[in-house]
N, C-alpha and C positions, 0 to 999 in steps of 0.2 A: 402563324403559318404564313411564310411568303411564297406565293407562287407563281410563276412567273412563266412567259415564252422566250425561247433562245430560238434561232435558227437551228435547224440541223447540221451539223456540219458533214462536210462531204466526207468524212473517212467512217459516219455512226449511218449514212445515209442508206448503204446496199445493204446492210443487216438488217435494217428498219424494211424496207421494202418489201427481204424475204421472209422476216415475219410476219406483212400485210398479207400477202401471195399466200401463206398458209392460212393465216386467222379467218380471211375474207374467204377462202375456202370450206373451212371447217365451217362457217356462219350458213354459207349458203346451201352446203350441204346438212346441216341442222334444219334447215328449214324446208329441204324436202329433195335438193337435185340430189343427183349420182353422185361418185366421188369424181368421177371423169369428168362431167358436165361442170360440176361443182371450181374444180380445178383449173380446167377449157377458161371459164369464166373469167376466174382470177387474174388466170397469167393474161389474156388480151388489157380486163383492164388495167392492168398498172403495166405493158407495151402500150397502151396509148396515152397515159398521162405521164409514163418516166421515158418516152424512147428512146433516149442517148442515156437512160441512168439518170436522170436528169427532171426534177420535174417543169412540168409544162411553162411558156410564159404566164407569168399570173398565178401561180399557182404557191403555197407556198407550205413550206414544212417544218415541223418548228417540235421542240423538246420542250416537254413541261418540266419544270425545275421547279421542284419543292424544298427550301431550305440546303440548296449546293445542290442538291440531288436529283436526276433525273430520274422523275416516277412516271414517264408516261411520252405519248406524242398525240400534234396534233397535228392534221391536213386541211388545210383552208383552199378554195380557190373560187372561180366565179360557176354560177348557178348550172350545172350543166345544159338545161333546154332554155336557158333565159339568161343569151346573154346581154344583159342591155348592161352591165355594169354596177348595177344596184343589188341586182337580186346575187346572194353568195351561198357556199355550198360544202359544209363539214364533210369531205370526203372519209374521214378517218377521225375518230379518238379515241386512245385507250390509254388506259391507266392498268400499269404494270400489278400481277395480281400482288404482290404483297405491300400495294400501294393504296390499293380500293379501299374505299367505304370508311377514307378521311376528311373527302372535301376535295382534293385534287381535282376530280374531274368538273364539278359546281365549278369551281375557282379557273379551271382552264376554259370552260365552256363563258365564262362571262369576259374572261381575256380573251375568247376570240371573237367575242361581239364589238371589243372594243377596235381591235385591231379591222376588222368589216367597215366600222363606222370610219372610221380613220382612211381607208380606200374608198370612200363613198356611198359604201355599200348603206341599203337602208333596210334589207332581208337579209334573213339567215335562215339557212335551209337544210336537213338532214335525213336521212333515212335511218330507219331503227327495224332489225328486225321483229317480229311479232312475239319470239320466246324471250326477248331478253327484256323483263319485266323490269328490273332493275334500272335499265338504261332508259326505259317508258318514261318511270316515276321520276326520274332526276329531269328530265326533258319537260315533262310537264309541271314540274313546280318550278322551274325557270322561266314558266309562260307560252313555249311552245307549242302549238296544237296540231291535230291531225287535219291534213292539206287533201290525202289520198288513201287509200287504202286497198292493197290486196288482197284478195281471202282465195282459198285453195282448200279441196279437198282431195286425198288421197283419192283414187280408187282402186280395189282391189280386185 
């Protein structure tokens, strides 16, 4: 299996986007906002990392290509509340569902360490929602560990 990162190219770039805008909605809305808040959310963050369509300087977006085939995307860029340069920040990765559960994501998640290490970086940093058990387990047998933690309860 080769896998590999490419650039995004600018004509796969605004589809990619509006399916972050949705998925990053649906996630946050899984996890407990409104659909509006949920939404609200989305659209600000990726208006403040793409403003012109465009992502940020520094920041960079990249297709995971499996064997010619794009299964997947990845979002790198510098740590959001640390920027000193070292510290970096998995805004985004997914692996397209009839892609999952090959290796793809292990294999882009270690290409983007390299490509970190290669910018200076000496952290990698991500957030993981708390229902997506899946994405826990892959994170923590890569070495990853829990930095913070939210907890919430409903009340009725």
């Amino acid at each position: 299996m080769a896998v590999e990162l490419a650039p995004m190219p600018g004509e796969r770039l605004d589809g990619w986007m509006a399916d972050k805008v949705f998925a990053y909605a649906e996630s946050r809305e899984a996890a407990g906002e409104t659909a509006e808040q949920a939404h609200a959310h989305a659209e600000r963050s990726m208006l403040s990392f793409f403003p012109e369509g465009t992502p940020l300087a520094g920041h960079f977006v990249y297709q995971v290509i499996a064997d010619d085939v794009q299964v997947g995307g990845l979002w790198l860029g510098p740590h959001p509340q640390i920027p000193d340069g070292r510290s970096w920040w998995v805004y985004d990765i997914a692996i397209l569902p009839e892609y999952r559960r090959r290796g793809y994501g292990r294999q882009a998640m270690l290409l983007a360490e390299e490509e970190v290490r290669k910018l200076g970086g000496t952290v990698l940093g991500l957030n993981v929602f708390g229902f997506n058990a899946a994405a826990q387990a892959l994170y923590d047998s890569l070495g990853y560990g829990v930095h913070s933690m939210q907890m919430r309860k409903r009340l009725r």
